[in-house]
Biopython code that builds the backbone (N, CA, C, O; Angstrom):
import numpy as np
from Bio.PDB.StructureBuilder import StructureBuilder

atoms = [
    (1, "UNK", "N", (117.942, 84.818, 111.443)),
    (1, "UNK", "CA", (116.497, 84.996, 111.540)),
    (1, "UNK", "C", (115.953, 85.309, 110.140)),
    (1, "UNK", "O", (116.294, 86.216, 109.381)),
    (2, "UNK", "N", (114.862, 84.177, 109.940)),
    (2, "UNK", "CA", (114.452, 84.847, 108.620)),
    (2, "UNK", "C", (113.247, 86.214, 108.162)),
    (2, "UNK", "O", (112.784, 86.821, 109.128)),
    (3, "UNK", "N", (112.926, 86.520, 107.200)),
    (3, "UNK", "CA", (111.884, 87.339, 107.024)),
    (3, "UNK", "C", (110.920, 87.131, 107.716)),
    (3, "UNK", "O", (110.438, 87.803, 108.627)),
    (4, "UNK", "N", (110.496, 85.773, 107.096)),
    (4, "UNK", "CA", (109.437, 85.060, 107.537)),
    (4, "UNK", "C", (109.062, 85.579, 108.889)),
    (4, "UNK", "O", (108.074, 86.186, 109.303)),
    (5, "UNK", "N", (110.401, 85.058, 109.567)),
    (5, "UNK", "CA", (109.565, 84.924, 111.504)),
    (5, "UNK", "C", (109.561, 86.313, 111.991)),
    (5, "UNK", "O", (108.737, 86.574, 112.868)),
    (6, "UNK", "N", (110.580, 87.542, 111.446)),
    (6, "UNK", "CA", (110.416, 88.754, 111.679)),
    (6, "UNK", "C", (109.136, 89.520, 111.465)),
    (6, "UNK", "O", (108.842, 90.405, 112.269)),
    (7, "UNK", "N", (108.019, 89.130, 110.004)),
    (7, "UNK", "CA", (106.825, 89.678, 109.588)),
    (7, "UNK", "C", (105.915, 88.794, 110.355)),
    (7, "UNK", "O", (104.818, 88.992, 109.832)),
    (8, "UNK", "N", (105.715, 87.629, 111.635)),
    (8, "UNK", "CA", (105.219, 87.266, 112.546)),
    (8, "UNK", "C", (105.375, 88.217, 113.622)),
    (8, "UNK", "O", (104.442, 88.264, 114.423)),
    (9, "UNK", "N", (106.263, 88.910, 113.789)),
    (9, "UNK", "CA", (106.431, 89.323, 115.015)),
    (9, "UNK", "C", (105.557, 90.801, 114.943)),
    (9, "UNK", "O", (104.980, 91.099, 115.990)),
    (10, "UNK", "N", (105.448, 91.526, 114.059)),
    (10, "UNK", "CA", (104.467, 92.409, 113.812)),
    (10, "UNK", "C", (103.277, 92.554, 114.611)),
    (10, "UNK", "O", (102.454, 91.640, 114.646)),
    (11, "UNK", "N", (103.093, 93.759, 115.337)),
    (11, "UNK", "CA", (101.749, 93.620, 115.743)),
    (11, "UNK", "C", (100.828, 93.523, 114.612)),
    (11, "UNK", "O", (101.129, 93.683, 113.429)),
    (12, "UNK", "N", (99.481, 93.198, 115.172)),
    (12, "UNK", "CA", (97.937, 93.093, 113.925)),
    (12, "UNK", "C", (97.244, 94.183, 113.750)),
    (12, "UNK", "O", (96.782, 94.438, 114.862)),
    (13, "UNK", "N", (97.042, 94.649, 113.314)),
    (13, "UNK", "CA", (96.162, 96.164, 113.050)),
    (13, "UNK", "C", (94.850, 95.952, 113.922)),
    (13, "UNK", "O", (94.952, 94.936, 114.610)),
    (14, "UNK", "N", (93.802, 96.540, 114.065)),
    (14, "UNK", "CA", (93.071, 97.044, 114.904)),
    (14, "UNK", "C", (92.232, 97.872, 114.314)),
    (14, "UNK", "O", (92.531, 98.334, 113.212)),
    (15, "UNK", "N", (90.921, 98.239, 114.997)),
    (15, "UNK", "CA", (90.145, 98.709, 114.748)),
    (15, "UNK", "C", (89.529, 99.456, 113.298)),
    (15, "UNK", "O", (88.959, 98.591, 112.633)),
    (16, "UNK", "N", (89.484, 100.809, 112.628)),
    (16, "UNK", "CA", (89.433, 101.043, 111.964)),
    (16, "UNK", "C", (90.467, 100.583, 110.321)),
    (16, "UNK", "O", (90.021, 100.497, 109.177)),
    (17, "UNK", "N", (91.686, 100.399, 110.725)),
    (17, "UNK", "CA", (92.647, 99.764, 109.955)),
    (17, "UNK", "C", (92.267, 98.313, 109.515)),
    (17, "UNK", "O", (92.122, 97.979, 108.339)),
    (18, "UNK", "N", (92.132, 97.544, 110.525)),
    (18, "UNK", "CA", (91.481, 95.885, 110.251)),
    (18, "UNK", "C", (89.919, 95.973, 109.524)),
    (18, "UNK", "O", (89.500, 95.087, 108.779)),
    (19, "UNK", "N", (89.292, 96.970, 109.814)),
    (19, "UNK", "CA", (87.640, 97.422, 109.205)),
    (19, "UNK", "C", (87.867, 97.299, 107.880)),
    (19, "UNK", "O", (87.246, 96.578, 107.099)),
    (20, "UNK", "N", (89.277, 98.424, 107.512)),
    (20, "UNK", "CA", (88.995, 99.039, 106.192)),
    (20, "UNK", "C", (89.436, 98.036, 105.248)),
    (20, "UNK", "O", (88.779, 97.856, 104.223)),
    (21, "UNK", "N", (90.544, 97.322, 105.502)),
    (21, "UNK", "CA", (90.769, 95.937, 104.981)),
    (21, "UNK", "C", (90.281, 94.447, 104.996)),
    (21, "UNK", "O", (90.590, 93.475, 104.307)),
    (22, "UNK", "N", (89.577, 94.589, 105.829)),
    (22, "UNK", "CA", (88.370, 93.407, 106.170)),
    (22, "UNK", "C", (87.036, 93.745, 104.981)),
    (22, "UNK", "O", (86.390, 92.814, 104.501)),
    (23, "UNK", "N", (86.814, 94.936, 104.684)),
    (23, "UNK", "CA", (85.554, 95.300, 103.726)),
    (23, "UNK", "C", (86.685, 95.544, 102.500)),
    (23, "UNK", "O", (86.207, 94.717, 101.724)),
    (24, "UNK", "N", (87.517, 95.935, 101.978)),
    (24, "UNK", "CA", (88.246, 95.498, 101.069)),
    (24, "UNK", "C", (88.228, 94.286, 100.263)),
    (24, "UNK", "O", (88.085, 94.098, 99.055)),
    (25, "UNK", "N", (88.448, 93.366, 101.446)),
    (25, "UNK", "CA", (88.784, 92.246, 101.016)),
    (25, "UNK", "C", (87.310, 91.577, 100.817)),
    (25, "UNK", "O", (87.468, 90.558, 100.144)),
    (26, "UNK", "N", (86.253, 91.721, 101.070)),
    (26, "UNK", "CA", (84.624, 91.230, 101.486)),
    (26, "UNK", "C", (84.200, 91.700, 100.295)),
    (26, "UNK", "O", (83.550, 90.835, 99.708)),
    (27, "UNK", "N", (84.336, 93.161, 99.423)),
    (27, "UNK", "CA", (84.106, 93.955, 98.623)),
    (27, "UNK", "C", (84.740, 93.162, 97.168)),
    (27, "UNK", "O", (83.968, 92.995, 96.223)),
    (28, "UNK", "N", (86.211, 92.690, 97.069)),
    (28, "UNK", "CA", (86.565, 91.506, 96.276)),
    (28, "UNK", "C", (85.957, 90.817, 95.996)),
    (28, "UNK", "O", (85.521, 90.692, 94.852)),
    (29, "UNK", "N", (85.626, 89.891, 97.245)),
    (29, "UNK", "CA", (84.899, 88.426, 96.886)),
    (29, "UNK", "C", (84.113, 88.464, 96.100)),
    (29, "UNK", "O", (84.190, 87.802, 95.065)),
    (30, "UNK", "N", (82.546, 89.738, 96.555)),
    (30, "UNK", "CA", (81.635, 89.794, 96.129)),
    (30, "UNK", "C", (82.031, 90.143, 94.946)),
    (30, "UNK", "O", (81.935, 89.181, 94.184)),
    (31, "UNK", "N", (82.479, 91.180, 94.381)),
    (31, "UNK", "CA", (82.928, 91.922, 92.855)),
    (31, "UNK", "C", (83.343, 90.954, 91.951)),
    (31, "UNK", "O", (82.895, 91.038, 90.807)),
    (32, "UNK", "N", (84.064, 90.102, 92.212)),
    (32, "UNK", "CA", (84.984, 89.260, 91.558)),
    (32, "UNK", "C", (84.413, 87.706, 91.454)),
    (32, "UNK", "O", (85.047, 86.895, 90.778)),
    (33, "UNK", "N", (83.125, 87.290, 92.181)),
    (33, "UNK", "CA", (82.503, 86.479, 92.700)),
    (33, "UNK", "C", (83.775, 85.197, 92.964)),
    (33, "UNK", "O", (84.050, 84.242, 92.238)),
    (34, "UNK", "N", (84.352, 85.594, 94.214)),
    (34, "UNK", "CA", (85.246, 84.712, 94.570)),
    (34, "UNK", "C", (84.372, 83.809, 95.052)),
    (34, "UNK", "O", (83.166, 84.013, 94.920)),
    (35, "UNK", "N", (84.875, 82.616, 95.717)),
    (35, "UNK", "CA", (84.671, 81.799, 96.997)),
    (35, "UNK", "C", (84.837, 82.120, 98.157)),
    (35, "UNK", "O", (85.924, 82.692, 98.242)),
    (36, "UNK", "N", (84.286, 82.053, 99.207)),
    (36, "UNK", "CA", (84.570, 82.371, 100.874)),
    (36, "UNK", "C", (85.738, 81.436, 101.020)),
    (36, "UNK", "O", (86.632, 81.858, 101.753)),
    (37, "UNK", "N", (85.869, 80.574, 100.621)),
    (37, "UNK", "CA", (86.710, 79.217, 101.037)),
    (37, "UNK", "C", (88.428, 80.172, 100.320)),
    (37, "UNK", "O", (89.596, 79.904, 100.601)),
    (38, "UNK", "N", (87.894, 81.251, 99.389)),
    (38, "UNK", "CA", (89.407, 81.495, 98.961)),
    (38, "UNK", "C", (90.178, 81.942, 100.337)),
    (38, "UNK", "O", (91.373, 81.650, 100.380)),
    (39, "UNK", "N", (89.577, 82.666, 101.537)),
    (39, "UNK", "CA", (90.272, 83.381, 102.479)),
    (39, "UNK", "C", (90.961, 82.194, 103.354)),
    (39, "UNK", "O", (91.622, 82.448, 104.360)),
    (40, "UNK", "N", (90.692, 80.569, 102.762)),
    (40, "UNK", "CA", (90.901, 79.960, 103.382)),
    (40, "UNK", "C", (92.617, 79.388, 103.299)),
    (40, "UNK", "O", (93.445, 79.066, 104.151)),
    (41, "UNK", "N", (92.613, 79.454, 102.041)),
    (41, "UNK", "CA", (93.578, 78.947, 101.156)),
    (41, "UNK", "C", (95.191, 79.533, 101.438)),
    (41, "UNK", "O", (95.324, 80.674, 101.881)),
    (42, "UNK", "N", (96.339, 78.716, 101.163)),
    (42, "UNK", "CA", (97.423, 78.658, 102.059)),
    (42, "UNK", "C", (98.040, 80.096, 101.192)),
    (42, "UNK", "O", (98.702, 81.031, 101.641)),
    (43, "UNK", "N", (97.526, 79.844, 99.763)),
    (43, "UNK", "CA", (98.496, 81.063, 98.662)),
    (43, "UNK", "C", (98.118, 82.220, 99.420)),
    (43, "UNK", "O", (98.816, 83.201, 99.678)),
    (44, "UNK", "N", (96.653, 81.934, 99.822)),
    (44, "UNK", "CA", (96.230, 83.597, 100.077)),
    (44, "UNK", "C", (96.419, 84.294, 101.272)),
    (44, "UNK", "O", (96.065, 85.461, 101.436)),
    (45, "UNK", "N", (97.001, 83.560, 102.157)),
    (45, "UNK", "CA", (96.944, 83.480, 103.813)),
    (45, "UNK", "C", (98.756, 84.382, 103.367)),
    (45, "UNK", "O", (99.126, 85.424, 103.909)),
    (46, "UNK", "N", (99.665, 83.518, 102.173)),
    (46, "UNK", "CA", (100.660, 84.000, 101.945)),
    (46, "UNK", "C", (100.949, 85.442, 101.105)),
    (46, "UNK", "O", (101.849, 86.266, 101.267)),
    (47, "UNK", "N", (100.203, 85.426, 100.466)),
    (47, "UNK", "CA", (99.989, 86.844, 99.812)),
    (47, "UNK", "C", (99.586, 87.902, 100.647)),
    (47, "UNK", "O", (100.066, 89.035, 100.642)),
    (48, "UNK", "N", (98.593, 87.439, 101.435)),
    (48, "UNK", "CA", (98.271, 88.807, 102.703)),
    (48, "UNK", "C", (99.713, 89.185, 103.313)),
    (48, "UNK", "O", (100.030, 90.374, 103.305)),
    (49, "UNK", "N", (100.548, 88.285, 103.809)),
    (49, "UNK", "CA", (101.412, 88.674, 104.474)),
    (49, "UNK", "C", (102.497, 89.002, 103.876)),
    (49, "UNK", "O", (103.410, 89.278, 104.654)),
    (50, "UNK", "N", (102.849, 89.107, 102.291)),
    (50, "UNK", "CA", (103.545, 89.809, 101.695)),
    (50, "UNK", "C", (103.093, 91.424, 101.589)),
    (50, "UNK", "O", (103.723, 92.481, 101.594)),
    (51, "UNK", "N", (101.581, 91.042, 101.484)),
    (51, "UNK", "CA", (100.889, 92.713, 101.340)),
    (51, "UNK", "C", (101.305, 93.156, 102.595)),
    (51, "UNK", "O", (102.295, 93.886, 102.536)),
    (52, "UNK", "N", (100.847, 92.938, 103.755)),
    (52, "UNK", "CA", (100.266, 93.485, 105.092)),
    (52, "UNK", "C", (100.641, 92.451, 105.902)),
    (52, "UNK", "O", (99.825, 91.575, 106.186)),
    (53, "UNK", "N", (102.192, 92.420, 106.470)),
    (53, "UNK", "CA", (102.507, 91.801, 108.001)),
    (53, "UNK", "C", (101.845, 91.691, 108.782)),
    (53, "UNK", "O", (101.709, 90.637, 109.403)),
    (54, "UNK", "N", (100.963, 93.166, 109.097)),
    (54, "UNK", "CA", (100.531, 93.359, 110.182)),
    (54, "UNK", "C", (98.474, 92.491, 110.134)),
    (54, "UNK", "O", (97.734, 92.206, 111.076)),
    (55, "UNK", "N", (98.279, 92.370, 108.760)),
    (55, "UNK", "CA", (96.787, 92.027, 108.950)),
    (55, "UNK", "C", (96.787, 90.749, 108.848)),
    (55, "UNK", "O", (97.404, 89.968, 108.125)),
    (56, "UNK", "N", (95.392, 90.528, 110.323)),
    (56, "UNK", "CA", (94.774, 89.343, 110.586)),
    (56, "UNK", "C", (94.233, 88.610, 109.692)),
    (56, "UNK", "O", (93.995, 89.590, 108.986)),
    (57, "UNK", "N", (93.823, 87.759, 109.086)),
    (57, "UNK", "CA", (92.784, 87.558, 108.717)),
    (57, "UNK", "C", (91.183, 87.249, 109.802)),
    (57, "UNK", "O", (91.093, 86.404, 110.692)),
    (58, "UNK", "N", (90.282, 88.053, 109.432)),
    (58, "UNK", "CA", (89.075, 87.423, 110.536)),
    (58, "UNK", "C", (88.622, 85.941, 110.301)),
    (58, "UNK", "O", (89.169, 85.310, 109.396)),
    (59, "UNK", "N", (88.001, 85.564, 110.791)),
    (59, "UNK", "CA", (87.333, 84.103, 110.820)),
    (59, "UNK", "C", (86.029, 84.299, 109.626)),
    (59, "UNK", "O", (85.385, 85.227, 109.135)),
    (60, "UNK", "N", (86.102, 82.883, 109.525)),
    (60, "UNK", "CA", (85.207, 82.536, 108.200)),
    (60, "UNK", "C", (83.977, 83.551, 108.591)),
    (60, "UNK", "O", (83.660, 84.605, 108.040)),
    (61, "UNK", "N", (83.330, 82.829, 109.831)),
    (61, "UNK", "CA", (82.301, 83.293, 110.521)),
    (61, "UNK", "C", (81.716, 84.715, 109.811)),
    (61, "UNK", "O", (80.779, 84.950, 109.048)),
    (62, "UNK", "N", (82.886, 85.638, 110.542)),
    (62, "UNK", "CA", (82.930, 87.068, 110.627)),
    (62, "UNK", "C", (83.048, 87.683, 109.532)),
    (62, "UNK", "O", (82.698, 88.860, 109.614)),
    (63, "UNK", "N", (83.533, 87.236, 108.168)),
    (63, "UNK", "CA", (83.097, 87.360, 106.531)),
    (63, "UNK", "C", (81.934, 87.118, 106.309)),
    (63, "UNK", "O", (81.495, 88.113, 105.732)),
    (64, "UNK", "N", (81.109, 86.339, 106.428)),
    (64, "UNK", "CA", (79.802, 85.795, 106.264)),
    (64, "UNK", "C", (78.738, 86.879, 106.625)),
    (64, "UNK", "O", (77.746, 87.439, 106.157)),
    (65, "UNK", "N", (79.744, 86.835, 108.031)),
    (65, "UNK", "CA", (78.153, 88.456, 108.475)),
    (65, "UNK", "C", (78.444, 89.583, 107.931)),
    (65, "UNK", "O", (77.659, 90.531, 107.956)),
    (66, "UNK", "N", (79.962, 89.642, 107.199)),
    (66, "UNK", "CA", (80.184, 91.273, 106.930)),
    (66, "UNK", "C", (79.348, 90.960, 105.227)),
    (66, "UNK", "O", (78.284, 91.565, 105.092)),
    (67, "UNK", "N", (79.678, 90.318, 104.348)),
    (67, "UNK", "CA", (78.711, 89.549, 103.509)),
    (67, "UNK", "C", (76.890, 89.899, 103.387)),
    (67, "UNK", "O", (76.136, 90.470, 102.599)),
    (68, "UNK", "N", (76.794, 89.153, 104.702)),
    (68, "UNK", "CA", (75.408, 89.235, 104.876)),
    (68, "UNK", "C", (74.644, 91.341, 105.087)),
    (68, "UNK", "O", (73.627, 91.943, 104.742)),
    (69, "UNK", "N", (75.623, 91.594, 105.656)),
    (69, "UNK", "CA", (75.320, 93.024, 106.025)),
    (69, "UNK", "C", (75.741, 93.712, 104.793)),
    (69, "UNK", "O", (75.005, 94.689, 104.648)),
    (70, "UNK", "N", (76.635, 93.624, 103.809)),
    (70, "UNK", "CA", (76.458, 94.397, 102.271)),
    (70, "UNK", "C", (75.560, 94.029, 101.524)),
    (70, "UNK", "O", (75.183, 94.771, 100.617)),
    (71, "UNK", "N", (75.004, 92.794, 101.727)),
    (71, "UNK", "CA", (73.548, 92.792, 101.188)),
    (71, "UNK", "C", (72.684, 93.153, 101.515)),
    (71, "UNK", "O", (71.892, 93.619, 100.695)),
    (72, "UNK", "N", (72.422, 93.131, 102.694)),
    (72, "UNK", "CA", (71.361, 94.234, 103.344)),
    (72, "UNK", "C", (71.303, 95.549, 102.883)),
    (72, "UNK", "O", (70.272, 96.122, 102.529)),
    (73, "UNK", "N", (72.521, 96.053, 102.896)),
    (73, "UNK", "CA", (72.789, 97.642, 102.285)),
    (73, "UNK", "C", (72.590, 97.742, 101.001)),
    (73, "UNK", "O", (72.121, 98.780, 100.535)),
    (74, "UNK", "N", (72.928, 96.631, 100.180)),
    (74, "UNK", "CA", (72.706, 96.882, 98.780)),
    (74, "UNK", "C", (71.355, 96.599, 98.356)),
    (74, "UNK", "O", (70.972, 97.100, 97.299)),
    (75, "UNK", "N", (70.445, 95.742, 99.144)),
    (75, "UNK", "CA", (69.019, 95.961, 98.467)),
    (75, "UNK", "C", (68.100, 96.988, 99.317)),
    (75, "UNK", "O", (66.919, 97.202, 99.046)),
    (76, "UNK", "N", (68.829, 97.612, 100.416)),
    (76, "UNK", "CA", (68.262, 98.976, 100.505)),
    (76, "UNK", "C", (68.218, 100.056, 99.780)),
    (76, "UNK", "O", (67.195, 100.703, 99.554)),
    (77, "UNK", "N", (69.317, 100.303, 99.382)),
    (77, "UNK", "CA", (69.871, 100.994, 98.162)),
    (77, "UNK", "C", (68.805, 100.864, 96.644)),
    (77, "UNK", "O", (68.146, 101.777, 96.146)),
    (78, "UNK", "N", (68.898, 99.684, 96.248)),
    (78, "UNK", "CA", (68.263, 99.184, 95.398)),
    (78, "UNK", "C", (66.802, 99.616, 95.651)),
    (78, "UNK", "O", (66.287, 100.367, 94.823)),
    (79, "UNK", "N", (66.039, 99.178, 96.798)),
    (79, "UNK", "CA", (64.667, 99.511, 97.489)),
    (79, "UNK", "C", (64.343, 101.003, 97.339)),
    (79, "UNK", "O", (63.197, 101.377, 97.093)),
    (80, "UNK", "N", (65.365, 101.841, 97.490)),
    (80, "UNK", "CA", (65.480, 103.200, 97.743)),
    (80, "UNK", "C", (65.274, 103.822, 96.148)),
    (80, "UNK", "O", (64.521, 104.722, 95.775)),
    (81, "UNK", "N", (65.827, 103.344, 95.698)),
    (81, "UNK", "CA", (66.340, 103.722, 94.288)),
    (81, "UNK", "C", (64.818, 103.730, 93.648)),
    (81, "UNK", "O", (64.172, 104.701, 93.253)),
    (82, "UNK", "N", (64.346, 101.911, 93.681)),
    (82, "UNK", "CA", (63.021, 101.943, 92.705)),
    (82, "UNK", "C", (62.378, 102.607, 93.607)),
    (82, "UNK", "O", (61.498, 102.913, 92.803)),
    (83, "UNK", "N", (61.999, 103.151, 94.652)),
    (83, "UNK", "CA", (60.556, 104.024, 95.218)),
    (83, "UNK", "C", (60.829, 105.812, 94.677)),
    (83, "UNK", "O", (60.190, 106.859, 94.580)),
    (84, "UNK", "N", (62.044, 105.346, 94.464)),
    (84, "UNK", "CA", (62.315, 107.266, 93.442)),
    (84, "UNK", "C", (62.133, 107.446, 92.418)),
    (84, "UNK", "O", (61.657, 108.546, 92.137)),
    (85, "UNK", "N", (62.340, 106.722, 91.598)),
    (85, "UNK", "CA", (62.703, 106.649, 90.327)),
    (85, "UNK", "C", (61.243, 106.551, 89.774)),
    (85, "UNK", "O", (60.877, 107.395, 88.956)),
    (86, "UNK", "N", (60.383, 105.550, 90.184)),
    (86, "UNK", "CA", (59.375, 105.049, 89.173)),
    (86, "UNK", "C", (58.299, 105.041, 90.386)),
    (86, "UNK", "O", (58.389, 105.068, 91.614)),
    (87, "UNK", "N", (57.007, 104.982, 89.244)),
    (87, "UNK", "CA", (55.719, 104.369, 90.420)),
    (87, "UNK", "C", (55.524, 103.049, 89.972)),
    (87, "UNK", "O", (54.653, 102.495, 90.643)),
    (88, "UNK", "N", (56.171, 102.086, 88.786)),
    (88, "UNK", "CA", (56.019, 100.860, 88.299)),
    (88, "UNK", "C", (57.207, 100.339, 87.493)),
    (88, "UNK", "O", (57.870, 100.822, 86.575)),
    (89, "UNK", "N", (57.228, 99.621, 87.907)),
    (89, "UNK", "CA", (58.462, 98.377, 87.836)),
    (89, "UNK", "C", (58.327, 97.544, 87.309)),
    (89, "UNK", "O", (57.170, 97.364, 87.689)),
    (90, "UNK", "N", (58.565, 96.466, 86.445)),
    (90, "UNK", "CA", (58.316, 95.078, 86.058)),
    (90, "UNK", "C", (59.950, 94.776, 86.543)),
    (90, "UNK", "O", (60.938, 95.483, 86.737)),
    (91, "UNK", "N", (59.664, 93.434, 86.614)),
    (91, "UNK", "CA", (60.598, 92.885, 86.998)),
    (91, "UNK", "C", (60.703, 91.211, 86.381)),
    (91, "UNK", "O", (59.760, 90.473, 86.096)),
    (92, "UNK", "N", (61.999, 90.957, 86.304)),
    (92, "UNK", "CA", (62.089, 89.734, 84.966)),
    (92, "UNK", "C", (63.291, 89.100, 85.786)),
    (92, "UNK", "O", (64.217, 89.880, 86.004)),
    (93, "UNK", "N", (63.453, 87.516, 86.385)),
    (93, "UNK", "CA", (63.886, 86.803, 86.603)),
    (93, "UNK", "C", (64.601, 85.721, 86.028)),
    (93, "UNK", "O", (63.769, 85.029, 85.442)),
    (94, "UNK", "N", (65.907, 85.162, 85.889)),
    (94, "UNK", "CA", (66.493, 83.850, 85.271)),
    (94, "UNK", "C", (67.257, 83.660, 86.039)),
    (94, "UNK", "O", (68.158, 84.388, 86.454)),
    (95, "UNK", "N", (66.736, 81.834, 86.521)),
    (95, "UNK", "CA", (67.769, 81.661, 87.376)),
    (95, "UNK", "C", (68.473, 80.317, 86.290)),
    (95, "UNK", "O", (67.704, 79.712, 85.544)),
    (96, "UNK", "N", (70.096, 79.941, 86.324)),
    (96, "UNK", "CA", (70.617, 79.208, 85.908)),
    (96, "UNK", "C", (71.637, 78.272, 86.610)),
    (96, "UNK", "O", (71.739, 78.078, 87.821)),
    (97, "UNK", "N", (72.083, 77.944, 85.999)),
    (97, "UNK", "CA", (73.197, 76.389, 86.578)),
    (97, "UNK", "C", (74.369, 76.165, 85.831)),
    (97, "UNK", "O", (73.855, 75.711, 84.809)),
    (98, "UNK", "N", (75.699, 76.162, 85.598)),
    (98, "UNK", "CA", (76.604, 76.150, 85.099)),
    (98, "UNK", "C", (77.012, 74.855, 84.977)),
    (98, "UNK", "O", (76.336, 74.002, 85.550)),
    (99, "UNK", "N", (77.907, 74.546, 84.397)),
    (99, "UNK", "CA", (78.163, 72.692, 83.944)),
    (99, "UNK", "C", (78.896, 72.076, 85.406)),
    (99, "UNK", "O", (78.956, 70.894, 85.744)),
    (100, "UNK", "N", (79.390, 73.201, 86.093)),
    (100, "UNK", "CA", (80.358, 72.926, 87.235)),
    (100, "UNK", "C", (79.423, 72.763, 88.259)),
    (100, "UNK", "O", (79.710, 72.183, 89.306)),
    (101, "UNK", "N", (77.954, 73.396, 87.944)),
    (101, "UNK", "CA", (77.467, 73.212, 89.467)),
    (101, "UNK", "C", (76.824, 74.880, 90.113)),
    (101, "UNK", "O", (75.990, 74.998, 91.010)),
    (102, "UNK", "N", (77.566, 76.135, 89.277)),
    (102, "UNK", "CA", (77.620, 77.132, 90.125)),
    (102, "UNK", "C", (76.243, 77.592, 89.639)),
    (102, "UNK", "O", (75.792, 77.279, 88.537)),
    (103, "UNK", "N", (75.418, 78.578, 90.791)),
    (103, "UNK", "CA", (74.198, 78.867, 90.325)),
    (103, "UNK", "C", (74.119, 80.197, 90.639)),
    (103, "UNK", "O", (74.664, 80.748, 91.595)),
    (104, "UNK", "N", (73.220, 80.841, 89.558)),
    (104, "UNK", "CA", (73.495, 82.382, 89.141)),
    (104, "UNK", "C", (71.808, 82.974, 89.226)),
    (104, "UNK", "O", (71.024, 82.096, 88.865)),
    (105, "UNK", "N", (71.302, 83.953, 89.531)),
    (105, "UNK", "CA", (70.019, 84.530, 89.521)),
    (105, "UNK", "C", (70.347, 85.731, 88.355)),
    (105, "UNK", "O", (71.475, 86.191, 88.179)),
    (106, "UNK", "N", (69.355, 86.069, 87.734)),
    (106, "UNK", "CA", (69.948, 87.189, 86.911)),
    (106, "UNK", "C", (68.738, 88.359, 87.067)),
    (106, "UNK", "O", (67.894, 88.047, 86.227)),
    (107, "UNK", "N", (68.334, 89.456, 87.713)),
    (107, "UNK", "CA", (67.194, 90.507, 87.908)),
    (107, "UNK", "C", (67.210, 91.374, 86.717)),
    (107, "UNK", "O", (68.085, 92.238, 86.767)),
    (108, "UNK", "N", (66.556, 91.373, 85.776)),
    (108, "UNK", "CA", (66.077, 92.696, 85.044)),
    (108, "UNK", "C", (64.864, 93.525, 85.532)),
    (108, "UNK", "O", (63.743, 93.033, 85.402)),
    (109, "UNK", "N", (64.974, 94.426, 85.938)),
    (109, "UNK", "CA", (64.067, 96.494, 85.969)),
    (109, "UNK", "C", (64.065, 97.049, 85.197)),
    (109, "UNK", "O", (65.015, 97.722, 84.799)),
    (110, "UNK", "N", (62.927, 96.957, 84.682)),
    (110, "UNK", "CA", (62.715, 98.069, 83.995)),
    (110, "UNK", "C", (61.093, 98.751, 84.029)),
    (110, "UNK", "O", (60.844, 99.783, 83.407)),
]
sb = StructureBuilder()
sb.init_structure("model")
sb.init_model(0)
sb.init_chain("A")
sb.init_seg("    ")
for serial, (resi, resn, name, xyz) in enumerate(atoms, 1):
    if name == "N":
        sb.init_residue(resn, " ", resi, " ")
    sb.init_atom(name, np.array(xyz, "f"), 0.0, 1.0, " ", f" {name:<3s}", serial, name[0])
structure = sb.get_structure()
C-alpha cells in the first residue's frame, strides 16, 4: 500500500478547522494576487495533500463568495476608517493594463 492511498483514506476536517484553512488559503490569493484558477491546478491539489491529508479543497464557487465577503469587510473597514480620521478626503484613481492583459486599479487618500 502506498502513501499515496493511505493519505486518501484520512478523514476531511470540518467545520472550524476547514474555515481556518479555507480563509488561509483565500487570504493568499488575495495577498499574493494569485489566480482563482491556481486552486485548480494538479501541483496545488498535490501540495495540499503533502501539507494537510486531511483538507478538502472547497469548490471554485465557494472561494469566490469567501473572496467576495473579504471585500465587503475590507471596504468597510476602509469606510470606517475615512469617517474617523478626516472630514475630507480627495481621492485619486489609475486604472492600468499590463502587456499580458492583467488589469490593476490603483486608489490614492489623502
Amino acid at each position: 500500500q502506498t502513501i499515496a492511498n493511505m493519505l486518501q483514506r484520512v478523514a476531511p476536517h470540518k467545520g472550524i478547522k476547514k474555515t481556518n484553512i479555507c480563509r488561509a488559503i483565500t487570504e493568499w490569493l488575495i495577498v499574493d494576487n494569485h489566480s482563482l484558477d491556481t486552486i485548480n491546478g494538479e501541483e496545488f491539489h498535490r501540495y495540499m495533500l503533502q501539507i494537510d491529508p486531511a483538507f478538502r479543497q472547497s469548490s471554485y464557487k465557494a472561494l469566490k463568495k469567501e473572496i467576495s465577503f473579504e471585500n465587503t469587510n475590507a471596504r468597510n473597514q476602509i469606510h470606517e476608517l475615512l469617517e474617523k480620521s478626516s472630514e475630507m478626503v480627495s481621492l485619486i484613481t489609475d486604472l492600468w493594463t499590463t502587456r499580458n492583459g492583467t488589469e490593476y486599479i490603483g486608489i490614492t487618500a489623502h
